[in-house]
C-alpha positions as CSV (number, residue, x, y, z in Angstrom):
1,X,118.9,120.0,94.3
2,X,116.4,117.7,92.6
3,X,113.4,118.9,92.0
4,X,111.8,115.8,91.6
5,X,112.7,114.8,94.9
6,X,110.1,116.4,97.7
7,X,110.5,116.0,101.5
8,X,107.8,115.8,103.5
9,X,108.8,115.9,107.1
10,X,106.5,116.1,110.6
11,X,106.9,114.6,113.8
12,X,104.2,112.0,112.9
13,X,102.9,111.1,116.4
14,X,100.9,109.3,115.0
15,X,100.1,109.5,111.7
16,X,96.8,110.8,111.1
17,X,94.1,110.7,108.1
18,X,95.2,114.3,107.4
19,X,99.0,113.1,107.1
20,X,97.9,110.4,104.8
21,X,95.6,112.5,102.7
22,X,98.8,114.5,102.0
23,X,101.0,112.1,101.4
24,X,98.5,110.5,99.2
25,X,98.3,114.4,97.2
26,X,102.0,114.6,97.3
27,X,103.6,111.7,95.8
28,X,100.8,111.7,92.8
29,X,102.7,115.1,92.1
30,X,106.3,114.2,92.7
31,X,108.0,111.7,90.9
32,X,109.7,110.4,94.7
33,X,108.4,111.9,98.2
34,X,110.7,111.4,101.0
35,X,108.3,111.3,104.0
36,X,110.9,112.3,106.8
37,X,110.0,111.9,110.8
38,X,112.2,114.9,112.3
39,X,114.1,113.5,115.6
40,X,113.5,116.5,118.0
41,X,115.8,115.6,120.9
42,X,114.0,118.5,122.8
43,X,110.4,116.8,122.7
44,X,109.7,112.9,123.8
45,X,107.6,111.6,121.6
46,X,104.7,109.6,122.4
47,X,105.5,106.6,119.9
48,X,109.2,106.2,118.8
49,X,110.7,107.3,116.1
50,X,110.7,103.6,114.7
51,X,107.6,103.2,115.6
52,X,106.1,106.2,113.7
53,X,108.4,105.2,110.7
54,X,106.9,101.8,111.0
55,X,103.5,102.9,111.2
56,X,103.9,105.2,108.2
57,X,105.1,102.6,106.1
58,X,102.2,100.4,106.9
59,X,100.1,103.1,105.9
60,X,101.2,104.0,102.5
61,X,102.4,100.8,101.5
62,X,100.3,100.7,97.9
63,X,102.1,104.0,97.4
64,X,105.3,103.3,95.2
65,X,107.1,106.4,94.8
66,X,107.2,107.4,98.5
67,X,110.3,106.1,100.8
68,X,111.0,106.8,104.3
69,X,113.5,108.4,106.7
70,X,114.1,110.1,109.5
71,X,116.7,113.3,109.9
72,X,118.2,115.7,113.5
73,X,118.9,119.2,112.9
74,X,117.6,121.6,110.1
75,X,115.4,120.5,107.4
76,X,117.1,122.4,104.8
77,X,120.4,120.0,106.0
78,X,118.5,117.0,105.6
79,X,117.9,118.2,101.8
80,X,120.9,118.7,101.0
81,X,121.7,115.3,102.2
82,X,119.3,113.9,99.8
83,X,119.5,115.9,96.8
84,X,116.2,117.3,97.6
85,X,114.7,120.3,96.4
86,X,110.6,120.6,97.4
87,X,109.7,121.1,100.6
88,X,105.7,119.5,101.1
89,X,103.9,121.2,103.8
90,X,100.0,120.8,104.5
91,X,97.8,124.3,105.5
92,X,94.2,123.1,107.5
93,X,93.9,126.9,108.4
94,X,94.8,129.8,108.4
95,X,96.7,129.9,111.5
96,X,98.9,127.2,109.6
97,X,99.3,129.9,107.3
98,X,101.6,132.4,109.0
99,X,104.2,129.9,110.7
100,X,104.5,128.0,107.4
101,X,104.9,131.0,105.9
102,X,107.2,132.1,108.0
103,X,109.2,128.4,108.0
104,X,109.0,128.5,104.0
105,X,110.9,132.2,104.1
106,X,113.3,130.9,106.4
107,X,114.7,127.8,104.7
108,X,114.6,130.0,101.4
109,X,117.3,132.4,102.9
110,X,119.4,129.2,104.2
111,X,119.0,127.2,101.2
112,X,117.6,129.4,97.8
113,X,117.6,126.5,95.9
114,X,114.7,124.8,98.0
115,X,111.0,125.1,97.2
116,X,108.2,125.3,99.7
117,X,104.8,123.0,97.8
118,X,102.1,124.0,99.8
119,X,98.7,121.8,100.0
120,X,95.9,122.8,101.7
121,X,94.3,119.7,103.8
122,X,91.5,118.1,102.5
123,X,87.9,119.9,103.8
124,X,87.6,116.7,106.1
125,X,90.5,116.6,107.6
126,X,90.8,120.6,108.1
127,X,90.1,120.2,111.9
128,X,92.7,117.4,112.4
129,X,96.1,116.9,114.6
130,X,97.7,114.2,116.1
131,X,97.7,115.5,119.7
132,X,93.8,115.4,119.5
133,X,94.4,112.3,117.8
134,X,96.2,111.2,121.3
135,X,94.3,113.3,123.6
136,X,90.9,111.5,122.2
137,X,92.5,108.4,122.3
138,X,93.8,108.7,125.8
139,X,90.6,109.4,127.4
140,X,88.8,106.1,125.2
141,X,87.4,107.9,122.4
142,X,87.2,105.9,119.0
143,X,90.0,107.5,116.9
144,X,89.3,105.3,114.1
145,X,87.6,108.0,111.5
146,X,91.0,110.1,112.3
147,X,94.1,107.3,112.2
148,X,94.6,105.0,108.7
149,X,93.1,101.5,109.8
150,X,96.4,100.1,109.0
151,X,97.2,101.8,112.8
152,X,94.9,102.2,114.5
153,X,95.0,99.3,116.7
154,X,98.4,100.2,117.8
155,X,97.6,103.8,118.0
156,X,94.8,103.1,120.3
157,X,96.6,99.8,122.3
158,X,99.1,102.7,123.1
159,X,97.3,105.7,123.9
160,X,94.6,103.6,126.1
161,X,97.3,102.6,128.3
């Protein structure tokens, strides 16, 4: 497992500021960060999987070293896969704290050779998720101090309908 290969993964839906202000944190810290949308069979997404991929591309698209993908099954799988071996996870409080912690222990006892990178969220963006992302955009609230402008459009064409 590489360590110079992190994985950030999410469901993405949409992309918020707080996403972006990770990624952003992230990849100046990893040589390559793998920003992975998780395909959760069990959950219908509000944008696509394609269409979160797309829109996360758009959005970090003056960021080099970070590539995009998207994965089924267990994270610590989708590692493997790749060769690698930092999980990135974001904290905006600390009720993020316990299931991440509990998520970090977890893969550690299925893969020992994977590190959890924690980053706590930017003060500005501590308050931020994408289902109040949608839930503000769906009832025509502007979204557009929460969503990277490269999105927001589509984020709110979508959600409006």
């Amino acid at each position: 497992m590489n360590p110079e290969i992190c994985v950030y993964a999410g469901s993405f839906d949409p992309v918020t500021s707080g996403h972006l202000d990770i990624i952003r944190r992230g990849a100046a810290v990893f040589p390559k960060l793998i920003v992975a949308v998780l395909r959760n069979p069990a959950k219908k997404g509000t944008f696509s999987v394609e269409e979160r991929l797309s829109m996360l591309a758009r959005s970090c698209s003056d960021i080099p070293n970070v590539v995009f993908d998207s994965f089924d099954g267990l994270l610590v799988d989708y590692m493997r896969k790749v060769d690698a071996g930092v999980i990135l996870r974001g904290l905006r409080a600390v009720s993020d704290f316990e299931n991440e912690f509990q998520m970090a222990q977890l893969n550690r006892q299925m893969n020992p050779q994977v590190e959890t990178f924690f980053l706590m969220t930017s003060p500005e963006h501590a308050y931020l998720s994408s289902s109040a992302v949608r839930e503000i955009a769906m009832f025509g609230g502007d979204v557009s101090g929460f969503v990277p402008a490269a999105v927001l459009d589509e984020v709110t064409q979508k959600l409006r309908k």
